[in-house]
N, C-alpha and C positions, 0 to 999 in steps of 0.2 A: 357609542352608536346605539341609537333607540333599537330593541326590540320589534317586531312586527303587530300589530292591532291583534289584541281577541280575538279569534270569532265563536258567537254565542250562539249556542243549538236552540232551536226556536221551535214551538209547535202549536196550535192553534187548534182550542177548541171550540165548534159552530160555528164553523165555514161555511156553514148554508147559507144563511141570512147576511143582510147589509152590510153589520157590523164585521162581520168576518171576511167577507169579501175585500171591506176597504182595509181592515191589516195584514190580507194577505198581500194587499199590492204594494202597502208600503213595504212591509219586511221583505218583498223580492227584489224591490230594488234599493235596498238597504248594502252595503258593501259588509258588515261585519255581522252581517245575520245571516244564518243557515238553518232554512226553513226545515225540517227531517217529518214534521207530523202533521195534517190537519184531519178533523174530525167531523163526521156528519153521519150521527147514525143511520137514516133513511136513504143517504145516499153511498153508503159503506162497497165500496169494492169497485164504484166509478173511479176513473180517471178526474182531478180537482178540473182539467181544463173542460169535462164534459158540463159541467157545472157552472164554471166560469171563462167561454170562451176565452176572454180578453186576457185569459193567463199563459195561452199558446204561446211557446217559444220561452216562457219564462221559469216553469217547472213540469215536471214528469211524474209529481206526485199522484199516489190513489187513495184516497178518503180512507178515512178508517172507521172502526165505532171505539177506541180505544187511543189514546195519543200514547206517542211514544215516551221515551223520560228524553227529558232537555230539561237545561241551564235556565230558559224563564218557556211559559207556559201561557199563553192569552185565552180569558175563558169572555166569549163574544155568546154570550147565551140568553134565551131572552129575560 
């Protein structure tokens, strides 16, 4: 009998901008990724949904100016 999928801790750095915006949406509705960090230093200590409404309902994360450690890392920075 197969084993169950992965799942790989995921974090993203420069969630402010476009580019982090659009990997946050894919990685949320991604089934083996498990978003734990995203990063915006300016916007450190909001809620990511204040940021990016359209993520309401999808995580409960709050920005940080630090990512956490995860398995892969996306750096969206300009």
């Amino acid at each position: 009998m197969p084993s169950a999928p992965e799942v790989l801790i995921v974090a993203v750095v420069g969630a402010s901008g476009y580019t982090g915006a659009e990997v946050l949406r894919w990685l949320l509705g991604h089934p083996r990724l498990r978003l734990v960090s995203a990063t915006a230093h300016t916007h450190a200590g909001k809620p990511l949904t204040a940021l990016w409404p359209q993520l309401v309902g999808h995580t409960d994360l709050v920005l940080t100016s630090e990512p956490a450690p995860a398995d892969v890392t996306f750096l969206c920075l300009p």
